[in-house]
Backbone bond lengths (Angstrom), bond angles and torsions (degrees), N, CA, C in turn:
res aa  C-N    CA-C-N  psi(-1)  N-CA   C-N-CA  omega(-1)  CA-C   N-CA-C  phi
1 X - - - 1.441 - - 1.523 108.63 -
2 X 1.469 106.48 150.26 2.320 100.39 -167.70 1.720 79.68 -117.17
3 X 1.105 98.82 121.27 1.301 114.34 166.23 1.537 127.39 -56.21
4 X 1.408 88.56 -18.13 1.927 94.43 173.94 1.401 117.60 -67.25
5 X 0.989 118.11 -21.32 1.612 141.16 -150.38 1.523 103.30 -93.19
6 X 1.456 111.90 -20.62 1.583 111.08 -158.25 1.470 95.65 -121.65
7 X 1.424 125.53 131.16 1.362 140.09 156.36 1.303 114.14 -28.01
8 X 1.614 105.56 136.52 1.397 86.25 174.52 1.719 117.85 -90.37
9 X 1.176 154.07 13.69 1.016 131.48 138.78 1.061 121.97 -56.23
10 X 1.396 124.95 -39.03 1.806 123.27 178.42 1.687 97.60 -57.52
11 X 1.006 132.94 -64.16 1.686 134.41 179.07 1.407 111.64 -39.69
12 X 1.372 123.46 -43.85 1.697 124.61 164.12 1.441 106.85 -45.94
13 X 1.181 110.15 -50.57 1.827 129.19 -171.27 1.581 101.78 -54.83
14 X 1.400 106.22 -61.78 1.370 96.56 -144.82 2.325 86.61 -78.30
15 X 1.330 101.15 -27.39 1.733 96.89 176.91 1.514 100.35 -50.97
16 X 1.005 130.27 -72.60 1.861 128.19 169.11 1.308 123.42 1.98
17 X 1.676 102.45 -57.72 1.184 128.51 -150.10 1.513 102.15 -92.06
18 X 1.946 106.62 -37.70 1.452 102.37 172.24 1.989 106.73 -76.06
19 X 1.146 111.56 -32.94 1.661 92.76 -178.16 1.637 112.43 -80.13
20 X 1.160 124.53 -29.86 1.237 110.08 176.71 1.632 113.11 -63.68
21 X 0.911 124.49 -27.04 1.890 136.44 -175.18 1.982 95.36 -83.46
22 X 1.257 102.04 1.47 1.553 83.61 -179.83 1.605 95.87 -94.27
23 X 1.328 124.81 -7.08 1.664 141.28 -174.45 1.183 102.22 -90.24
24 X 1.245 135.44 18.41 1.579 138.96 -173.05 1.415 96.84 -126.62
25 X 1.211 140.19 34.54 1.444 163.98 -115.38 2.282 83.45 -26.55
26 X 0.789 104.53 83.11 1.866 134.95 144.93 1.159 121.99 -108.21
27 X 1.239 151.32 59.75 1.079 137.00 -175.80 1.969 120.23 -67.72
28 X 1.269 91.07 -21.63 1.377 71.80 -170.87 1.734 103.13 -99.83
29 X 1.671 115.83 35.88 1.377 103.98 139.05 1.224 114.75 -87.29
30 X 1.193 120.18 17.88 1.584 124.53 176.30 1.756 100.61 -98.91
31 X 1.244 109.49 -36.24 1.686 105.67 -172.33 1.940 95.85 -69.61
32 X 1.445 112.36 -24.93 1.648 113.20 -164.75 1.418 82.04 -78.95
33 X 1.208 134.78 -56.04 1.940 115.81 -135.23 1.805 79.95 -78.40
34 X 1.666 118.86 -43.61 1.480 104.72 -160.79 2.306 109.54 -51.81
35 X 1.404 103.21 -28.86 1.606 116.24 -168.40 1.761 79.63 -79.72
36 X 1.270 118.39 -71.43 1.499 118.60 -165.56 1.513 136.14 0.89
37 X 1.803 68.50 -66.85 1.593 95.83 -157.12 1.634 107.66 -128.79
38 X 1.264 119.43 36.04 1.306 127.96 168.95 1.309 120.78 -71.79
39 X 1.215 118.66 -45.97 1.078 138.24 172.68 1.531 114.19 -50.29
40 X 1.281 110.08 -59.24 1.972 122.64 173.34 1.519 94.45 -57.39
41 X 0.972 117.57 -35.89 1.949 106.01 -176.80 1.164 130.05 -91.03
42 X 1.357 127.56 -10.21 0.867 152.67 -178.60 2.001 155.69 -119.99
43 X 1.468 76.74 -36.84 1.377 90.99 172.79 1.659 105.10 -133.83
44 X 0.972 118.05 26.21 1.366 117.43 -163.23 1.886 92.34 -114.61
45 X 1.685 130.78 154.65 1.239 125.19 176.22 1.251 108.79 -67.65
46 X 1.717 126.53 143.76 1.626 109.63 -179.73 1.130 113.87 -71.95
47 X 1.389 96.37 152.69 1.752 116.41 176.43 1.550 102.97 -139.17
48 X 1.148 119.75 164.26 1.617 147.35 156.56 1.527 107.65 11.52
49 X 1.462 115.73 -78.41 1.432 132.64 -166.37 1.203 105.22 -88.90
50 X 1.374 122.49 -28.24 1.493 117.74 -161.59 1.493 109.08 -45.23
51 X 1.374 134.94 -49.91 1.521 129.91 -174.35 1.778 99.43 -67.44
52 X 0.732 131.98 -52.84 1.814 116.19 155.28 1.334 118.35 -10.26
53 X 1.600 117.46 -73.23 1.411 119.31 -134.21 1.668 91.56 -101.79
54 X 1.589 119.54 -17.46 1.379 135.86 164.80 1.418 104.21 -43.93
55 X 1.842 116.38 -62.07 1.197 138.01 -154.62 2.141 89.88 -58.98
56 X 1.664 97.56 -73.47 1.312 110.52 178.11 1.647 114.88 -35.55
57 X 1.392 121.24 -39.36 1.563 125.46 -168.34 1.739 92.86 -76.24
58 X 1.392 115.39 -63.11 1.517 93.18 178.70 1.095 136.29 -59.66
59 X 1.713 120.00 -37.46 1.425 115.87 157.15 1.554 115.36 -37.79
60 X 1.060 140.18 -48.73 1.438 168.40 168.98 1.416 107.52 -25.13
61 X 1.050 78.35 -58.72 2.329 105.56 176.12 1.289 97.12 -59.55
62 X 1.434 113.61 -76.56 1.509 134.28 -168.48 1.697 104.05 -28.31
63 X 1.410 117.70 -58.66 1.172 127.46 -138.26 1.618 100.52 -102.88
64 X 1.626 114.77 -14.48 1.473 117.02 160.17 1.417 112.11 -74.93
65 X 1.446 106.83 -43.21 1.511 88.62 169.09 1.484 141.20 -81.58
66 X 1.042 107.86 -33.83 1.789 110.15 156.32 1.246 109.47 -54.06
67 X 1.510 163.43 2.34 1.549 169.48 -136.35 1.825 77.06 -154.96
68 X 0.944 123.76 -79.65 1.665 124.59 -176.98 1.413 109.97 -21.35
69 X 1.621 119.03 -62.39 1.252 124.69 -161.90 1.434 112.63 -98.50
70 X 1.404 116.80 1.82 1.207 110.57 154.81 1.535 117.00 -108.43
71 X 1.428 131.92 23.42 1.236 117.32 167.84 1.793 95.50 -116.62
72 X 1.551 108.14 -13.58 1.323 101.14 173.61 1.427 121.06 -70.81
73 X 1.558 114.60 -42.47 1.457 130.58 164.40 1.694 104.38 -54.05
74 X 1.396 120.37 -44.19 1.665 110.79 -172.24 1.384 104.88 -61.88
75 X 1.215 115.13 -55.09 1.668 128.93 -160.15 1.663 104.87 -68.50
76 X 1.410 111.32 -23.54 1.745 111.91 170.79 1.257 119.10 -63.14
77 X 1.946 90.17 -51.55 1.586 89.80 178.16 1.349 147.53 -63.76
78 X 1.804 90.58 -39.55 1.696 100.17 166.19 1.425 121.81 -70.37
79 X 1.732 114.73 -7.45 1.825 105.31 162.76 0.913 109.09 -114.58
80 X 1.309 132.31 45.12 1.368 128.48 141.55 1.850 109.39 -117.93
81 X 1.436 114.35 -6.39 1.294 94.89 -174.17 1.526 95.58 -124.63
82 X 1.191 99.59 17.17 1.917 99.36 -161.49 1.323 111.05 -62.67
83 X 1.618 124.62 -26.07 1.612 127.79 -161.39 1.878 97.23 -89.21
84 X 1.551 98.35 -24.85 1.804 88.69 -175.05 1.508 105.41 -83.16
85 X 1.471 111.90 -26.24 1.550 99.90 179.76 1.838 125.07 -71.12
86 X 1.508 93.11 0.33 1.696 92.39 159.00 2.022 99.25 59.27
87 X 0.943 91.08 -177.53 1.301 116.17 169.24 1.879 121.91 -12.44
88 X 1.461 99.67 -36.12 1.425 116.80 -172.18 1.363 100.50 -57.46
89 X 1.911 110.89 -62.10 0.925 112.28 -171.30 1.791 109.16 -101.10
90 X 0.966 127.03 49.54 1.280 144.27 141.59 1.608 118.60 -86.62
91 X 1.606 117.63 -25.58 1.509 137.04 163.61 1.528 121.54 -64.39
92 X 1.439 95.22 -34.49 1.969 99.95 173.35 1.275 108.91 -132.53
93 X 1.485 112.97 59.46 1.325 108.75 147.69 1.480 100.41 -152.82
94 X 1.329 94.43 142.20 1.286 137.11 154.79 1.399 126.79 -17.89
95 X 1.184 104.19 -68.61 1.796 120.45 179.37 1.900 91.24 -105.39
96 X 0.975 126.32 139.28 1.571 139.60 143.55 1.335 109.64 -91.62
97 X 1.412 121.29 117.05 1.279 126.59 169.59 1.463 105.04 -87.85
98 X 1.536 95.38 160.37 1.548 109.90 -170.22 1.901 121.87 -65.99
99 X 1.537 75.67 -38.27 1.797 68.10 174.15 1.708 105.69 163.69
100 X 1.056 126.95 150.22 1.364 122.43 168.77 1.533 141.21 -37.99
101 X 1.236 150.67 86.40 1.276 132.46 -163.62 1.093 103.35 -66.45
């Protein structure tokens, strides 16, 4: 979709629509509206909505990176402790590896 093409109240709309859906644990409609719509918030001349969709783009930011550092912190922890949790974590994963060398 070319963003030139679309009104800007509809572009407020659909930014809304991408940060509230990042609360539906999606986060990375939060990585799309922050790439999206940077441009409309930022480098673009002000208009009408722009302090809106500004507000939404940094929340946007905010909330990719907190989602960042907690799947980076999750995914550390469960491969470094994954072989002692035995069985537990044989329940949430995906791949079962064969076995310890």
């Amino acid at each position: 979709m070319d963003l030139r093409k679309v009104k800007d109240t509809d572009k407020l709309d659909l930014c809304r629509k991408y940060y509230l859906g990042g609360f539906a644990l999606l986060p990375f409609l939060w990585f799309v509206n922050s790439v999206w719509f940077f441009r409309e918030a930022f480098r673009r001349p002000p208009f009408e909505q722009q302090a809106e969709i500004k507000t939404y783009v940094i929340r946007s930011m905010i909330g990719t990176c907190i989602w960042i550092a907690i799947i980076t912190t999750w995914v550390s922890i469960f491969q470094l402790h994954r072989a002692s949790w035995g069985a537990t974590a044989d329940y949430i994963s995906f791949i079962i590896p064969k076995g310890i060398l």
